[in-house]
C-alpha positions as CSV (number, residue, x, y, z in Angstrom):
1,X,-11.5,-12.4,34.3
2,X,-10.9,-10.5,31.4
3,X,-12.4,-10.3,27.7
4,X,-10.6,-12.5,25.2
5,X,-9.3,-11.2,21.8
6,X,-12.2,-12.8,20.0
7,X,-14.8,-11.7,21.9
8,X,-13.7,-8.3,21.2
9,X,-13.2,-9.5,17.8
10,X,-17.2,-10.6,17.6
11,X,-18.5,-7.3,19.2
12,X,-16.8,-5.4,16.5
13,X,-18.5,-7.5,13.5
14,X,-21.6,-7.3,15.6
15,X,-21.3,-3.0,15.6
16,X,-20.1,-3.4,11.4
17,X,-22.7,-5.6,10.4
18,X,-25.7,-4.9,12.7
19,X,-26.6,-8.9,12.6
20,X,-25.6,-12.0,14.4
21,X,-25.6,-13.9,11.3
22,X,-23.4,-11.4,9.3
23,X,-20.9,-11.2,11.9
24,X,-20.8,-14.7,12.3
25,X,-20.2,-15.3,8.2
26,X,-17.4,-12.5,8.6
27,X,-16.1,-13.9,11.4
28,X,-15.8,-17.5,10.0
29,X,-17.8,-18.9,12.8
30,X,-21.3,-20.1,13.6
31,X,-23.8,-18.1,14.7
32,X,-24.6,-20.2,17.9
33,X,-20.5,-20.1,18.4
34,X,-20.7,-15.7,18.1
35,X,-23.4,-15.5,20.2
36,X,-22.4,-17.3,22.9
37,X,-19.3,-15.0,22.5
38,X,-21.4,-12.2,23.2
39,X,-22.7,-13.6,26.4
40,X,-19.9,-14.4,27.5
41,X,-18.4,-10.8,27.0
42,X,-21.8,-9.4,28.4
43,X,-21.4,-11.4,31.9
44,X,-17.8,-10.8,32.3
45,X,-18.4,-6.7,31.8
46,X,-21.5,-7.3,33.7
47,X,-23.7,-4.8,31.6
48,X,-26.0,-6.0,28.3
49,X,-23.4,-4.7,25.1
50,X,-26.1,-5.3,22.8
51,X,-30.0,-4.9,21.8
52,X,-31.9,-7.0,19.6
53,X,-34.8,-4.9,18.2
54,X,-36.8,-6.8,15.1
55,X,-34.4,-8.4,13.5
56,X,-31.7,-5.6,14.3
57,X,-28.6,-5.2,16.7
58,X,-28.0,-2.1,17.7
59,X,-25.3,-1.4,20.5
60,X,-26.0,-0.8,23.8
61,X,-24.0,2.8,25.4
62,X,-21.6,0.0,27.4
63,X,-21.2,-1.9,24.1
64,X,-20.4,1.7,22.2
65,X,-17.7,2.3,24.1
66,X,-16.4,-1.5,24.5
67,X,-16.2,-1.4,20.9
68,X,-14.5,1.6,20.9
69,X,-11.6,0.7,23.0
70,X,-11.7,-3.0,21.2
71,X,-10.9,-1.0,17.8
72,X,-7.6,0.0,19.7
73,X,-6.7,-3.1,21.0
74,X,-7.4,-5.5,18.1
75,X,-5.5,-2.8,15.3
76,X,-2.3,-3.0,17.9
77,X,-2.9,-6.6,18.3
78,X,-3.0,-7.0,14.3
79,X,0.3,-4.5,14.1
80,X,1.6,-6.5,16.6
81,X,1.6,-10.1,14.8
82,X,2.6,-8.0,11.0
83,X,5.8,-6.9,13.0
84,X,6.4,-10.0,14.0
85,X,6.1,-11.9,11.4
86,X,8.4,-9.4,9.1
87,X,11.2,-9.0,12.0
88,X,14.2,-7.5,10.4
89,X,12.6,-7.3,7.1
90,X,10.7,-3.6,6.5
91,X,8.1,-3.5,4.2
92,X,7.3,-6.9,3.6
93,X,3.7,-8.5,3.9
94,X,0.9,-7.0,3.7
95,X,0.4,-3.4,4.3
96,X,-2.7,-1.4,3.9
97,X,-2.7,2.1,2.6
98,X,-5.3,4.9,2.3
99,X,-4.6,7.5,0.2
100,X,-6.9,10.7,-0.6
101,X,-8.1,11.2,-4.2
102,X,-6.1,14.7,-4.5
103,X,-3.1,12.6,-4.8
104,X,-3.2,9.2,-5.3
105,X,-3.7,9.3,-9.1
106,X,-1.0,11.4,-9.2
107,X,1.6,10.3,-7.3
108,X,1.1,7.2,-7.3
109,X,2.2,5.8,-10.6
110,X,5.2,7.9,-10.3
111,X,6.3,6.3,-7.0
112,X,5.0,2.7,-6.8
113,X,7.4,1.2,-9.3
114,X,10.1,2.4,-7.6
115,X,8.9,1.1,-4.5
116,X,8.1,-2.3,-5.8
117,X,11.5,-2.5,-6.7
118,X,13.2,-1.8,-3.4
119,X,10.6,-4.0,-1.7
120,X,9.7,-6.7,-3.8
121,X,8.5,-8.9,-0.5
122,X,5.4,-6.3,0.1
123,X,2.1,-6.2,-0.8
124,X,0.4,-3.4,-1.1
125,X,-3.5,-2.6,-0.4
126,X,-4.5,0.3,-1.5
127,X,-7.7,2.6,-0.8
128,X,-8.6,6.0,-2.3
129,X,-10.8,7.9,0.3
130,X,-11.9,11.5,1.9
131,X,-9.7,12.3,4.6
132,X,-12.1,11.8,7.4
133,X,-12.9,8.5,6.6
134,X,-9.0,7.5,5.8
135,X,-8.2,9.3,9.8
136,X,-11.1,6.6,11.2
137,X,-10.3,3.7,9.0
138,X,-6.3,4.3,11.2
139,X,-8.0,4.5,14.2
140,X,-10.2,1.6,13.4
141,X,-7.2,-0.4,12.6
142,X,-8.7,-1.1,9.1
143,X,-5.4,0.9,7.3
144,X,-2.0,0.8,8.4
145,X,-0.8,3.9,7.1
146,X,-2.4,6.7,5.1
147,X,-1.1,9.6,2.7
148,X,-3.1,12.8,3.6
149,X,-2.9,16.5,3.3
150,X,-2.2,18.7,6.3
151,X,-3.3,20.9,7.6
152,X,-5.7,18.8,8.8
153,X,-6.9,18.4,12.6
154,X,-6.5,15.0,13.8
155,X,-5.1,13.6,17.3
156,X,-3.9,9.9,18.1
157,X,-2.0,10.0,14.5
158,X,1.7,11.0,13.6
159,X,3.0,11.3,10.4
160,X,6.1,12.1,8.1
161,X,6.7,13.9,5.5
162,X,6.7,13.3,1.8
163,X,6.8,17.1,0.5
164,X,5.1,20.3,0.0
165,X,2.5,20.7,-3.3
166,X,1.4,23.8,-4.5
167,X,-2.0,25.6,-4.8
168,X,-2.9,26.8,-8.0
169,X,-5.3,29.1,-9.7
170,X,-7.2,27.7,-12.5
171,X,-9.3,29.8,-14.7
172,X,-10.5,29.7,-18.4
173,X,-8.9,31.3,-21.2
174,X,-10.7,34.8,-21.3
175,X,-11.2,35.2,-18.1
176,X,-9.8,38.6,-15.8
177,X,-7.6,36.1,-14.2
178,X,-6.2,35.0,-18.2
179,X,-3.0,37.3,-17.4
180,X,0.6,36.5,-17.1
181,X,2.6,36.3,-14.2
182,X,1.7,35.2,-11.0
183,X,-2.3,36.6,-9.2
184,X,-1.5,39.2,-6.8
185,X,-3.4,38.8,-3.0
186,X,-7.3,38.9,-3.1
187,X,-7.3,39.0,-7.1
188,X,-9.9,35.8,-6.2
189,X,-13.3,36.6,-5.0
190,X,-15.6,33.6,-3.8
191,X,-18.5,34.6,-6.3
192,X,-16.1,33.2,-8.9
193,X,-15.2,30.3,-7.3
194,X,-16.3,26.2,-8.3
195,X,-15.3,23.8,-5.4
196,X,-14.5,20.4,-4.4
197,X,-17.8,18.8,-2.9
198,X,-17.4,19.0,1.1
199,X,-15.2,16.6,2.2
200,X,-12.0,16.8,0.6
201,X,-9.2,18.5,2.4
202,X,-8.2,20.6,-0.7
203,X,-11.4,22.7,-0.8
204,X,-10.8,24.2,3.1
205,X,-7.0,24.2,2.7
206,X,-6.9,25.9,-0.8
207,X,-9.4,28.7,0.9
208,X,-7.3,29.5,3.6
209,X,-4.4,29.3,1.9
210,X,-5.8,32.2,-0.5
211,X,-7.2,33.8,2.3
212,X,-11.0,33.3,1.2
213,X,-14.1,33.1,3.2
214,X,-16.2,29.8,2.1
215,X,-19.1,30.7,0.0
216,X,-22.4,30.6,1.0
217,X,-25.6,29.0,-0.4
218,X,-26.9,26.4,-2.5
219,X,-26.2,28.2,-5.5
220,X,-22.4,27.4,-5.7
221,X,-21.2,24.6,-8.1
222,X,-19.4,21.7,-6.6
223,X,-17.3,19.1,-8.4
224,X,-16.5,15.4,-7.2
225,X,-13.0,15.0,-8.6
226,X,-10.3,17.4,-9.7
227,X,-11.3,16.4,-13.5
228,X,-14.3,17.5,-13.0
229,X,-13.2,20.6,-11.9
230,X,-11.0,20.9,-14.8
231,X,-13.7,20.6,-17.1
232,X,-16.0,23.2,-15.3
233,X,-13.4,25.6,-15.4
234,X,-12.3,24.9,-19.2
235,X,-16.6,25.3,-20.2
236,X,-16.1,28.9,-18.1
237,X,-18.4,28.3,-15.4
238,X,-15.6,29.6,-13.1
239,X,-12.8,29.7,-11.4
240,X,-10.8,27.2,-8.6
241,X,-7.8,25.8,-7.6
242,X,-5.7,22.8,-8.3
243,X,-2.4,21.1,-6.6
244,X,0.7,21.3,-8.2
245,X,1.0,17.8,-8.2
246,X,-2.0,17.3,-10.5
247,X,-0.8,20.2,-13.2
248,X,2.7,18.3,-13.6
249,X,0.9,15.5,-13.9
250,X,-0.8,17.3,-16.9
251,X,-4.3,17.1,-15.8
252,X,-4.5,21.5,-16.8
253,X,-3.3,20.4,-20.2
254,X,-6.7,21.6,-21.7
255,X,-7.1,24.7,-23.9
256,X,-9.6,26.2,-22.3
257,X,-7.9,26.1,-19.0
258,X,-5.1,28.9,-17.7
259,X,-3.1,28.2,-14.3
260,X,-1.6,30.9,-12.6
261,X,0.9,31.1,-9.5
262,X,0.2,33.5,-6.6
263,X,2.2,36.1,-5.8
264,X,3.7,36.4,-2.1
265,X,4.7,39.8,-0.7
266,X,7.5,40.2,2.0
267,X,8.0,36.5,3.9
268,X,5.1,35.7,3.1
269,X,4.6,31.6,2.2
270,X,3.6,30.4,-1.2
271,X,-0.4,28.9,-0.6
272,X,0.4,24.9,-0.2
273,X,-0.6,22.0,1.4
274,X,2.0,19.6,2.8
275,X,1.6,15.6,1.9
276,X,2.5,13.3,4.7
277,X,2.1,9.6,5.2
278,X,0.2,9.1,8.7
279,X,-0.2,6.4,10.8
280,X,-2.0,5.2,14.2
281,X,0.3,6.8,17.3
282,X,2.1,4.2,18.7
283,X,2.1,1.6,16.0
284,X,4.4,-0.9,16.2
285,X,4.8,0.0,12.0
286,X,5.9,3.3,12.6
287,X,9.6,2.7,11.3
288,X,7.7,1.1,7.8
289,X,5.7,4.2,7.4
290,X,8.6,6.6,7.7
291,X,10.5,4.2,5.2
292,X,7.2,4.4,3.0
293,X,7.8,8.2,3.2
294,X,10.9,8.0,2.1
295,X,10.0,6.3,-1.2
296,X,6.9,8.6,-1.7
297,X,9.0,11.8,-1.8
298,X,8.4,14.4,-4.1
299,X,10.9,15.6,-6.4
């Protein structure tokens, strides 16, 4: 005998929401109805899949992994039923989207109107998020497609491409780096430097793109969003870096801001970050995401 759909289905709520009755709201059920569910899943795997500790579930190491694979099967169940439903007709329904903060405000309200219009039938849900947590909301089967930044380490996902974006220097009017022409190699030190906060792909990727070592220490300034960065820079606490993407969109257009190119030598590749739209590998949306790709391109 094997575990039905909606008993995986109630082990998942059970790991989300840490409480019978939670799971049971989410799940639309009673909570007699979830937790005989559970049992029920519990005696066919023949192992306890969860602990009741005052008041509190917590997952037993069989119910870790159970829920693990169940994330798996559910999200290609769920892709499963979206495909099916939209045979012959791409991008309609719904279809959930993660997009990293780096680009969403920025390519977004170029390229969604456009989209709209050659696919009037979909709906579109969007969430702005770090990259880590967009890669394990795909895995989760919580998003159905994602637009991230590579490089970026992550198995189990493919992707296409929307473009390359540029990496920037940003630095205030005044400073050594207020010169014309493109930064020659190393003309950057990381004593200058004002960051993203940990967690967004651009910080790591705009360091070794630029060939910098991370700084060190409590001492360095960190910013939550690029605009914040922008205004760090234009009071002169420093220097940093910004995409392309978000200059055109004029987000450098402050006074007290400079950007500057870097200059290559030989073969050498311009410092960049390449945007792609990812999704679970194996999806049975694949083909949508690729189309989705296709709409987001960059000019």
């Amino acid at each position: 005998m094997l575990p039905t759909l909606r008993q995986l289905q109630y082990l998942k709520l059970l790991a989300e929401h840490a409480s019978f009755s939670r799971a049971a709201e989410a799940a639309h059920v009673s909570q007699p109805a979830l937790s005989s569910g559970v049992q029920e899943l519990e005696r066919i795997l023949g192992a306890p899949v969860v602990e009741r500790t005052r008041g509190r579930v917590t997952l037993t190491a069989v119910g870790a992994e159970a829920v693990r694979r169940a994330e798996d099967v559910l999200a290609r169940t769920e892709d499963l039923v979206e495909a099916a439903r939209n045979a012959g007709r791409p991008l309609t329904g719904r279809l959930r989207l993660g997009v990293i903060p780096t680009v969403a405000p920025f390519l977004l309200p170029r390229r969604l109107p456009g989209l709209k219009a050659a696919y009037p039938g979909l709906k579109l849900f969007i969430r702005e998020d770090l990259t880590p947590r967009l890669v394990a909301a795909l895995k989760a089967g919580q998003l159905d497609a994602a637009v991230i930044a590579l490089p970026y380490a992550a198995t189990g996902l493919d992707h296409a491409r929307i473009g390359d974006d540029a990496i920037l220097a940003a630095a205030p009017v005044g400073h050594r780096l207020d010169q014309p022409g493109p930064l020659r190699p190393g003309a950057m030190r990381s004593e200058d430097l004002i960051l993203l906060e940990d967690g967004h792909c651009l910080r790591d990727q705009a360091l070794a793109a630029f060939d910098i070592e991370a700084p060190k220490g409590d001492d360095v300034f960190a910013a939550s969003s690029l605009h914040t960065l922008v205004q760090m820079v234009s009071s002169g606490l420093g220097v940093s870096f910004l995409p392309e993407m978000a200059v055109k969109a004029g987000l450098a257009d402050d006074p007290g801001v400079v950007v500057r190119a870097l200059e290559t030598e030989g073969r050498a590749p311009v410092p960049r970050r390449e945007i792609v739209v990812a999704w679970r590998a194996g999806s049975s949306r694949a083909a949508e995401a690729r189309l989705l790709a296709e709409a987001l391109k960059l000019d």
